[in-house]
C-alpha positions in Angstrom: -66.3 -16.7 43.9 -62.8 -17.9 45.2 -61.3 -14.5 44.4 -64.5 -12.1 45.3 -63.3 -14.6 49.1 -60.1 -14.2 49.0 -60.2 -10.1 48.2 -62.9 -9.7 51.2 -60.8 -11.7 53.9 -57.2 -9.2 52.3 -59.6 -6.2 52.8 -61.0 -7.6 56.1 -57.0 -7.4 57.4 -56.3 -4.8 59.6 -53.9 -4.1 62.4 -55.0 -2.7 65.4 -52.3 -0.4 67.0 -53.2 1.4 70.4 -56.7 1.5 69.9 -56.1 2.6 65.9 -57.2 1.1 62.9 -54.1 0.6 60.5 -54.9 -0.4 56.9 -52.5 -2.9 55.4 -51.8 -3.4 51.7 -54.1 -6.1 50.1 -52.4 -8.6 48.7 -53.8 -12.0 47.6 -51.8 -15.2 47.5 -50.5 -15.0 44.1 -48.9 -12.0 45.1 -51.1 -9.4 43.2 -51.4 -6.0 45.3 -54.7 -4.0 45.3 -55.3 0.0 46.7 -57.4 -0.9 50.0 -59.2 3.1 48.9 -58.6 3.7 45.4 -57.5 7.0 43.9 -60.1 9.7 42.7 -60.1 11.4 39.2 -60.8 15.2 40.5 -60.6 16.9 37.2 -59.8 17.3 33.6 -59.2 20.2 31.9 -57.1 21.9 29.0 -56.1 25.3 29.0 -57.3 26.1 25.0 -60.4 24.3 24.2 -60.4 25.4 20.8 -60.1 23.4 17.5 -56.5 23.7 15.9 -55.0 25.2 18.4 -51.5 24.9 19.4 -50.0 25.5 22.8 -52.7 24.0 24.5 -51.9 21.3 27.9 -54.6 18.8 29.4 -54.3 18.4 32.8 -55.3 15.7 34.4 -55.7 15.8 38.7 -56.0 12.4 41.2 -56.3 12.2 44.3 -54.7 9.6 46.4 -56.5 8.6 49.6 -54.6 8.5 53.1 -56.0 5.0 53.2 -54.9 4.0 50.1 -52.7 1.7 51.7 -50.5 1.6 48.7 -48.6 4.4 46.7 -49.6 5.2 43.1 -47.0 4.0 40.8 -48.5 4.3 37.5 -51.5 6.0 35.8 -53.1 5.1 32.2 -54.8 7.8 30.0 -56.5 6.2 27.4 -58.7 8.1 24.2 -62.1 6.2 24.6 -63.9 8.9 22.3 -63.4 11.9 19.9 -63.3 12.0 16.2 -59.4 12.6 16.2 -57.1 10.8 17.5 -55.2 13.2 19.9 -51.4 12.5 19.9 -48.8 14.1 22.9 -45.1 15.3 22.6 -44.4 12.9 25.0 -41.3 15.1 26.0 -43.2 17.2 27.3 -45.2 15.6 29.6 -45.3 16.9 33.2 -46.4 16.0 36.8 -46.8 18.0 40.1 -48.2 17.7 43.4 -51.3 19.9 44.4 -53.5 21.4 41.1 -53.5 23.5 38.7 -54.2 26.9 40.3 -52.7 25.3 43.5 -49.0 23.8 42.1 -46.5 21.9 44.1 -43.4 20.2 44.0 -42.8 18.4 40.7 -43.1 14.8 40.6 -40.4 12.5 38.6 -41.2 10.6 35.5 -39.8 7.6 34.9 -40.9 6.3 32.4 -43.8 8.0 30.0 -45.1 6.4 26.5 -47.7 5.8 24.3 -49.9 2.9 22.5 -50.7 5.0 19.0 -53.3 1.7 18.4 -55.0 1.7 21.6 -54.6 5.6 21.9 -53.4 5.4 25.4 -50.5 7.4 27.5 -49.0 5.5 30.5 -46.8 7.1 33.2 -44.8 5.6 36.2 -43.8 7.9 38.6 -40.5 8.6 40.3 -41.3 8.1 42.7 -44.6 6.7 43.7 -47.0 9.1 44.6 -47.1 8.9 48.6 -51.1 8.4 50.1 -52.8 11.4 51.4 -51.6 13.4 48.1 -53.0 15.1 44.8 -51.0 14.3 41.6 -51.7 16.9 38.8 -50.6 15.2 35.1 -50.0 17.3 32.0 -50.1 16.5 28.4 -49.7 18.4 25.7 -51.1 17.7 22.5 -49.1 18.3 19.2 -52.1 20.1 18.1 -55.9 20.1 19.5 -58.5 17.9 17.6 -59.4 19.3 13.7 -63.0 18.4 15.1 -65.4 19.8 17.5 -67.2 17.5 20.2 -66.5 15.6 23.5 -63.4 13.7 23.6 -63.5 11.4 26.3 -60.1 10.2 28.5 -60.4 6.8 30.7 -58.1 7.2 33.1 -56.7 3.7 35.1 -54.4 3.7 37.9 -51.8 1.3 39.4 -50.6 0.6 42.8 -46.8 0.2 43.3 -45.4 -3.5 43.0 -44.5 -6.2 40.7 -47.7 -7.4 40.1 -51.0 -4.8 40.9 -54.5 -4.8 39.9 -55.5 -1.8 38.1 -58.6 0.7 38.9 -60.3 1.9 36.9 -60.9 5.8 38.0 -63.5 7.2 35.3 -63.5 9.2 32.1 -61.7 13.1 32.2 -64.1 14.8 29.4 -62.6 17.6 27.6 -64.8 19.5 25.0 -63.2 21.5 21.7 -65.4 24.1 20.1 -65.2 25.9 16.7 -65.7 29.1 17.9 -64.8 30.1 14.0 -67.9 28.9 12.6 -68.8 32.3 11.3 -65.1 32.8 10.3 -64.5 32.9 6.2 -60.9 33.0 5.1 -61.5 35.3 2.1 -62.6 38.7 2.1 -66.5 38.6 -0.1 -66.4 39.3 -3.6 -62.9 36.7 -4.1 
C-alpha cells in the first residue's frame, strides 16, 4: 500500500512551465527510477521463418514515448516458450533507430550477453535510447529451432540509472514452419 502511495504522489509530480505540462522522472525515496509512459513492443519478426535455417535475424522494434520521462538504457529478451532453446552469436547482435524497412542511425552496444539457464539476452545501450524514438534490435540465431511451433520472446525494459524498475513490455511471437514436410531425402526405390 505504502509503495502503490508513494508511486502515485512521484507520478502525480509535474512541473508546470508557461502553461505546459513537463513530466519529471519518477523516482521514489530509495532512489529507484520508474518510465512515467513506458516503452511499447511494436513488433517481432525474423527474416527466415523456417526450421534449420541459417542466416536468419530476429528483430525486435520498441518504441520509446516522448513522455517517457526517462531514456531506455537496457532491454531483456527472454525465451518464455519453444521446444528449442534458441541460442545468438552474440557478436553479432545489432541495434538501429527507426525499423526494419525504415532503418536509421545505428545505436551503440555496450554491453550485450546471455543467461544460457534462464534463456534470456540483455542489452544496454550506448547510449540510452533518447524519448520520442524507435529502437530496432537484432539477433541472430546460430541456427533456427530443429522444431516447428510458436516460440514466444518476453521482452523487459529498463530505464537509465543506478537503480530502475523494470517493465515488462509483452511477448514478440515468432512462428517456424516445416515447410519440408513432404520432403524425402532419398530418391524412392533406395
Amino acid at each position: 500500500m505504502r509503495l502503490a502511495v508513494l508511486l502515485g504522489t512521484a507520478i502525480a509530480t509535474t512541473v508546470f512551465i508557461g502553461g505546459y505540462s513537463q513530466a519529471q522522472a519518477v523516482q521514489l525515496q530509495d532512489g529507484t527510477v520508474y518510465f512515467v509512459q513506458p516503452p511499447r513492443l511494436v513488433e517481432a519478426a525474423t527474416t527466415y521463418n523456417e526450421v534449420y535455417v541459417w542466416g536468419a535475424t530476429y528483430y525486435f522494434t520498441v518504441s520509446v514515448p516522448e513522455n517517457a520521462s526517462e531514456p531506455l538504457q537496457k532491454i531483456t529478451i527472454n525465451q518464455r516458450e519453444g521446444v528449442d532453446n534458441i541460442r545468438f552469436d552474440l557478436d553479432s547482435t545489432i541495434a538501429f533507430e527507426g525499423t526494419r524497412s525504415h532503418r536509421g542511425e545505428r545505436i551503440g552496444l555496450k554491453d550485450v550477453t546471455s543467461d544460457l539457464k534462464t534463456r534470456t539476452v540483455s542489452l544496454t545501450f550506448d547510449p540510452p535510447v533518447s524519448p520520442g524514438k524507435t529502437v530496432t534490435i537484432g539477433l541472430k540465431p546460430w541456427q533456427n529451432p530443429t522444431s516447428a511451433g510458436v516460440y514466444l520472446f518476453g521482452v523487459t525494459a529498463f530505464p537509465q540509472g543506478e537503480k530502475t524498475h523494470s517493465q515488462f513490455l509483452g511477448f514478440g511471437r515468432l512462428h517456424f514452419y516445416n515447410h519440408r514436410s513432404n520432403y524425402f531425402p532419398f530418391p524412392y526405390g533406395w
